[in-house]
N, C-alpha and C positions, 0 to 999 in steps of 0.2 A: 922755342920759348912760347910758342901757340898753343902749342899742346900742353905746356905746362898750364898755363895759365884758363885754357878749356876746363883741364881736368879739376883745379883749386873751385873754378867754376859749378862745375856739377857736383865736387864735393859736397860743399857749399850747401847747395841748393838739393842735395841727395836727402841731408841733413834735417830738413826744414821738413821736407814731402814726408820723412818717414816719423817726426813729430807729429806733424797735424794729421797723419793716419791713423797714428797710436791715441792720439784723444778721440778719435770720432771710432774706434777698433770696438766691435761686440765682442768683448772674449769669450764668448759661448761660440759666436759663429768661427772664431780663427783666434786659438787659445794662444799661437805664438804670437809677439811681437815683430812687427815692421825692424826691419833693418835700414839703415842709409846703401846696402848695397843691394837693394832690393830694388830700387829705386836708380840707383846708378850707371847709367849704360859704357862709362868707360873702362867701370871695373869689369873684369872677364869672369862670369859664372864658369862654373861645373858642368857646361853643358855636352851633351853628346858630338862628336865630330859629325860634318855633313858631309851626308854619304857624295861619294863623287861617278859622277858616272861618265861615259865615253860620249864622246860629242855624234858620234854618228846614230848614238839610241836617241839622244836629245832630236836631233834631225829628223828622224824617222818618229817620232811619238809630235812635234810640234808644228811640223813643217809637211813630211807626206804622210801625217795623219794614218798610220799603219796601226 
C-alpha cells in the first residue's frame, strides 16, 4: 500500500516538473517536449542492463589495486 501511494506520489508530482519545464523549454535548444516519465524515477526507462561482473575482478580492481 506504500508503494502504491509512493508511486500516485511521484506521478503526481512527475506531472507538474514536466509542466513547468515545458514553459520555461527553448524549443530551438530541445525541439522535443518534456514527458511526466522523464521526470519519473518509479517508471522503469529503456535503459541498457548493467553489466555484471565477478566479484573476484571487483576485489582485485578495488581492494588489491591490480
Amino acid at each position: 500500500m506504500t508503494d502504491a501511494k509512493r508511486r500516485e506520489t511521484w506521478t503526481h508530482t512527475s506531472h507538474l516538473l514536466a509542466q513547468l519545464a515545458n514553459v520555461h523549454r527553448d524549443p530551438k535548444r530541445k525541439p522535443r517536449p518534456y514527458s511526466a516519465r522523464d521526470f519519473n524515477p518509479t517508471v522503469q526507462a529503456n535503459l541498457p542492463p548493467k553489466p555484471k561482473a565477478n566479484i573476484r575482478i571487483l576485489k582485485d580492481v578495488f581492494v588489491d589495486r591490480k
